[in-house]
N, C-alpha and C positions, 0 to 999 in steps of 0.2 A: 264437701265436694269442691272441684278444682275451681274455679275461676274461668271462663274461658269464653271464645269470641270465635265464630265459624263468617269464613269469607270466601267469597269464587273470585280467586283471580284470574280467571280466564278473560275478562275484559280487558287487563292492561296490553295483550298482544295489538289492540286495536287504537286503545287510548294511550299507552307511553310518549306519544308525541306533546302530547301538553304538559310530560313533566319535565322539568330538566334532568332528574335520575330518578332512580330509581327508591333513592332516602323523600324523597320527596311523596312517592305515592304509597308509601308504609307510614308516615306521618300522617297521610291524610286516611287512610284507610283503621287507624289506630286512632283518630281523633276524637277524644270523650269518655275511651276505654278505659276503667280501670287495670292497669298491666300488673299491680302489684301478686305479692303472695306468688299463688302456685298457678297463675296465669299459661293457659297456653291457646295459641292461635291455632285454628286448624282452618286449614287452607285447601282448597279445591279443584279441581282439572275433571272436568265432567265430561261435557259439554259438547266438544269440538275434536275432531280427531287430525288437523293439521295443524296443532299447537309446537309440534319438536320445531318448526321451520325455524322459529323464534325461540330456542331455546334458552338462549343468552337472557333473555328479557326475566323469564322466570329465573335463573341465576342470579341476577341482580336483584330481585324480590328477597330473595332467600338470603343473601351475601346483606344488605340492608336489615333483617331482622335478629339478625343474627349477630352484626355490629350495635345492636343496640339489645343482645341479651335478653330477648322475646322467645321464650320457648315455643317450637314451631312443629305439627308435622302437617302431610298433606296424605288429601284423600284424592285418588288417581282412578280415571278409567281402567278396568283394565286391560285396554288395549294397548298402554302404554309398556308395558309389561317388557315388551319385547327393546325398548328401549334402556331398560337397568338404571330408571331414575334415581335410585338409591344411589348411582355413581355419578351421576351426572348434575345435581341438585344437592347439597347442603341441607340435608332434612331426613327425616324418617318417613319414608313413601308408603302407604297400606293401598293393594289395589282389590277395587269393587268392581262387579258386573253390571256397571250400572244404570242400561238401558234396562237389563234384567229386571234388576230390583227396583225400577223407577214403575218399570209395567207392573209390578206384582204387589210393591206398595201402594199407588194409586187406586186401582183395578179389586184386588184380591182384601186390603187390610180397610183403605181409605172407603172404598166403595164408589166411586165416582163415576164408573159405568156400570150395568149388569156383563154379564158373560155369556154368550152361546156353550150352552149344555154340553150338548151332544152332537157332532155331528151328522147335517144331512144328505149321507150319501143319492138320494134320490132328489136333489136340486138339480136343475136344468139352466145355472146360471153359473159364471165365474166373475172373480172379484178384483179391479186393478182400479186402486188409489193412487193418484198421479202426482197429489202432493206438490212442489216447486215443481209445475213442469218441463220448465227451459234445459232438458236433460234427453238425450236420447232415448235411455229406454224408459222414458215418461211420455212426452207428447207424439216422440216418433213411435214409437210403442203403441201406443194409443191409436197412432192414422194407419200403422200397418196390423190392426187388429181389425181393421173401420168395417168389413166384410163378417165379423163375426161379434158386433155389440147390440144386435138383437138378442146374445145370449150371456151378456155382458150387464154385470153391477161396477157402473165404473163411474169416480170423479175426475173435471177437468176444471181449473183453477184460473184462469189468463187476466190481468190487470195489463192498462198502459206501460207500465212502466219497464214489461218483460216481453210485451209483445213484439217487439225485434228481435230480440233473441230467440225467440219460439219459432218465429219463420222460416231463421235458417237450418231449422232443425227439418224442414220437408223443403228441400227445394226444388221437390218435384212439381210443388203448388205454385201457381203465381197466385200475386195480391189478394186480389177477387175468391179466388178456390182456397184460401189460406182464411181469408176473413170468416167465407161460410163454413169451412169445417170448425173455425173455432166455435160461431153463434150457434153451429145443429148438436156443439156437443158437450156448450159447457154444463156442467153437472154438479150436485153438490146432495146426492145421494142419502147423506144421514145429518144433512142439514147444520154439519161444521159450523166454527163462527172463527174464519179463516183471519188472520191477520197481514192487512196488505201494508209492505211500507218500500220503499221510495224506489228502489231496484227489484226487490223480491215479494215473498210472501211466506208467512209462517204461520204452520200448525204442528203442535207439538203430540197429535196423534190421540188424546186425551182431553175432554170425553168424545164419545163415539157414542153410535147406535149401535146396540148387538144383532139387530135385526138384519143388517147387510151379510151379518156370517153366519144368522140361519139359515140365507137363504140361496149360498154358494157353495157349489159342489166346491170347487178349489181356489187358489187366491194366487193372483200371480203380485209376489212381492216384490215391487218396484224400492228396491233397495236406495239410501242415501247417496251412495256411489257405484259406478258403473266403468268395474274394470280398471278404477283407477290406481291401485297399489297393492301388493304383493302379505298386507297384513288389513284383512277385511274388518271395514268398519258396520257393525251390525246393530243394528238399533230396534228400537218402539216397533216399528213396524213388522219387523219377525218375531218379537215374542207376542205381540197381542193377536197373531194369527193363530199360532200354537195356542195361546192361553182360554183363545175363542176356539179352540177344536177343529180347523181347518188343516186340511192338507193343503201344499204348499210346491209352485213353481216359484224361482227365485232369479230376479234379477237384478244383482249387484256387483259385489267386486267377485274378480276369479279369486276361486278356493275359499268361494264362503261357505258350501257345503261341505266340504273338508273342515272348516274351522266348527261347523254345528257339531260333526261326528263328533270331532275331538273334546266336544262337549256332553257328549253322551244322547244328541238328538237323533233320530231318523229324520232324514230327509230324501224322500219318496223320488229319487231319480232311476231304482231297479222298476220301477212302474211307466217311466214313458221311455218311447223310440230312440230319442238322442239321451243319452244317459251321463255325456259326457259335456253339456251344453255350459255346466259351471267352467268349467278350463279351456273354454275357446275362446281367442287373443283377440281375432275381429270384432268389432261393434257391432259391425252391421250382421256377420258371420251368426254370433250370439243369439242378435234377436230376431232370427231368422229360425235360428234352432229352440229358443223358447216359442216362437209362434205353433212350430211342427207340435211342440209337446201339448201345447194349449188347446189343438185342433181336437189331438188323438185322446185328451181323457175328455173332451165335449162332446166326443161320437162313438169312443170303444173303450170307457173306463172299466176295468176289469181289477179282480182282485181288490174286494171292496173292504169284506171282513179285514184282509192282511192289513189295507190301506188305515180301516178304521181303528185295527191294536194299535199301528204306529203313531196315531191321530192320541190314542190315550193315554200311550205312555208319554209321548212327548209334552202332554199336557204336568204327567208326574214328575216329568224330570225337571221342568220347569219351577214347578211351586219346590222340588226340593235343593234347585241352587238356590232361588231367592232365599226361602230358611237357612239355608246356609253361610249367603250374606247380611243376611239378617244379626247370625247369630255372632260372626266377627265385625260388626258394626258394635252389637253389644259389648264387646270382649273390649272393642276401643275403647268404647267410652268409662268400661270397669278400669282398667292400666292406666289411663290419667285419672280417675276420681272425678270422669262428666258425667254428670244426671242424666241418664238415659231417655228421659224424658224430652230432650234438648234433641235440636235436629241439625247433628253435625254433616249430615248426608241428604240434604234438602231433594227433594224430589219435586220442588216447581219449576214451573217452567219459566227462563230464562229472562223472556220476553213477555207472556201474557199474566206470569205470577200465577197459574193454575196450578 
C-alpha cells in the first residue's frame, strides 16, 4: 500500500498571513512526514464554498509541492465543479457530494443520530432551525413567522457577540421589543451543544434529535445562503431533512430547487400557491412568498400520498448518491494503493472534531 498523508487546506485562505509563502506552509504542513517511496498527499476543499475568491492562495499550495516532487491530488466539493479546477490548480482534482456524503456517512454508516422513519403527515407543527442567525431568512424569518410559532418546532441561537448584527435584521423593532423577542424565543429544541466563538457560532448539524422530524408536518429549510450567488451552495441541512423523511420549503440561494431536480430529487414546489418562490431576486419579496407557502400547507395541505411517494423516493435517491460516492471514494483509494481503511474524505467537523 501507498504511503500517504490526507490534509484540509482550506484553512491557509485564513491563515497565509503568518507565512511568508507559500513553501513555507508545505514545509510546515509535511513536517515529520515520511515523503519517501510512493508517498502521496491528498489534499482537500470541503468545507467552505467562497474558497475561488482566493484562488491564487491554493496555486501557490500546489506550485510549492510540486517544486519539491510531492505527489499531490485533491478531494474538491462538488460545487466547485463548475469552476474546471483541473485547469486552474496543478493537481488531479476528484469532485465529491460532500455535504451528501458527510450526512449519509455520519447518520446512515457511523450511526451518530437515529432517523425519522416515516413520515408524519398528520403533524400539526413545522420545523425552522435558524442555526447562525445574523441572516435574513433566519432571524428575520423567524419574527415574520412570530404569528404562526404556536405551530412552530423552531430554534433561535443569539450570543453577545452577534447580537448587533441580529438587530439590524428587524429594524422595525427598537431596543426594548428587539431584546424581548430575542428572550421569548430563544430555543434550543433538541438540546444542540452549539458552539459560540468570538463573532459567530457553530453547529455542524450533527447529532440532532430525530424526534424534531417526527413531529413536523414540513421543514422550512433555512439554507446556508440566501440568494447569494448563481451556483447554490447546499449543505447538511437539506440532506438530513430528506434523510429524516420530511417534506421541504427551502430557503436558500435562487435555483436551488433547480439544482436538487438536476440531481434527481423532488422538491414539493407543484404542491404550494407560489411555486415559483425559489427564482425571486428580492429578499424581502422571497420571504414573503415562503411565508404564503408555509401558511397554506399548515391550513390546506393536500395531496398527501403524492407528497409522501416523493418524501420516499427522495429518501432513495439519497442513500443511492452517497453509495455512489462511497463507491468512487473507494476506486480512489484502489488507483493510488490507500488502504481503504484510511480516511482520505474526513467527515469531522472542522471546528468541534465530531
Amino acid at each position: 500500500m501507498s504511503n500517504h498523508y490526507t490534509v484540509n487546506i482550506t484553512s491557509y485562505i485564513w491563515n497565509h498571513g503568518k507565512y511568508n509563502n507559500s513553501d513555507e506552509y508545505v514545509n510546515e504542513i509535511l513536517n515529520g512526514i515520511d515523503t519517501s517511496g510512493d508517498f502521496v498527499l491528498v489534499t482537500n476543499l470541503l468545507w467552505e464554498h467562497h474558497l475561488m475568491r482566493r484562488i491564487d492562495l491554493f496555486q501557490n499550495i500546489f506550485a510549492s509541492l510540486n517544486k519539491r516532487k510531492i505527489k499531490n491530488i485533491l478531494l474538491a466539493n462538488s460545487y466547485f465543479r463548475k469552476y474546471n479546477l483541473s485547469e486552474t490548480l496543478d493537481t488531479k482534482v476528484y469532485y465529491i457530494d460532500y455535504f451528501l456524503w458527510r450526512t449519509y456517512d455520519k447518520i446512515v454508516l457511523q450511526k451518530k443520530s437515529k432517523t425519522n422513519v416515516k413520515w408524519n403527515s398528520e403533524a400539526d407543527k413545522f420545523l425552522l432551525l435558524t442555526g447562525k442567525p445574523n441572516r435574513p431568512h433566519r432571524l428575520r424569518l423567524l419574527w415574520k413567522l412570530s404569528n404562526f410559532l404556536n405551530k412552530a418546532i423552531w430554534s433561535l441561537h443569539v450570543n453577545d457577540s452577534i447580537k448587533n448584527e441580529c438587530r439590524k435584521l428587524i429594524p422595525e423593532l427598537d431596543k426594548t421589543q428587539f431584546e424581548d423577542f430575542i428572550t421569548k424565543n430563544t430555543n434550543n429544541p433538541d438540546k444542540i451543544q452549539v458552539t459560540y466563538q468570538e463573532q459567530s457560532l457553530h453547529y455542524g448539524g450533527i447529532p440532532y434529535d430525530e424526534k424534531i422530524f417526527a413531529q413536523s408536518l414540513f421543514r422550512i429549510i433555512s439554507e446556508t445562503n440566501f440568494n447569494e450567488n448563481d451556483n447554490p451552495w447546499i449543505t447538511e441541512k437539506t440532506w438530513l431533512t430528506i434523510l429524516n423523511k420530511v417534506p421541504f420549503i427551502l430557503a436558500g440561494d435562487q435555483g436551488s430547487l433547480a439544482k436538487l431536480k438536476s440531481l434527481g430529487f423532488k422538491t414539493f414546489e407543484e404542491y404550494l400557491p407560489v411555486k415559483n418562490y425559489d427564482t425571486i431576486n428580492g429578499k424581502e419579496e422571497k420571504l414573503h412568498a415562503i411565508i404564503q407557502n408555509c401558511e397554506h400547507w399548515l391550513e390546506n395541505m393536500i395531496d398527501k400520498e403524492k407528497i409522501n411517494a416523493d418524501v420516499e423516493y427522495n429518501y432513495k435517491r439519497l442513500v443511492e448518491l452517497a453509495s455512489n460516492n462511497k463507491t468512487y471514494l473507494e476506486k480512489i483509494c484502489s488507483d493510488y494503493q490507500i488502504d481503504q481503511s484510511e480516511d482520505i474524505c474526513s467527515t469531522k467537523d472542522l471546528i468541534t472534531k465530531f
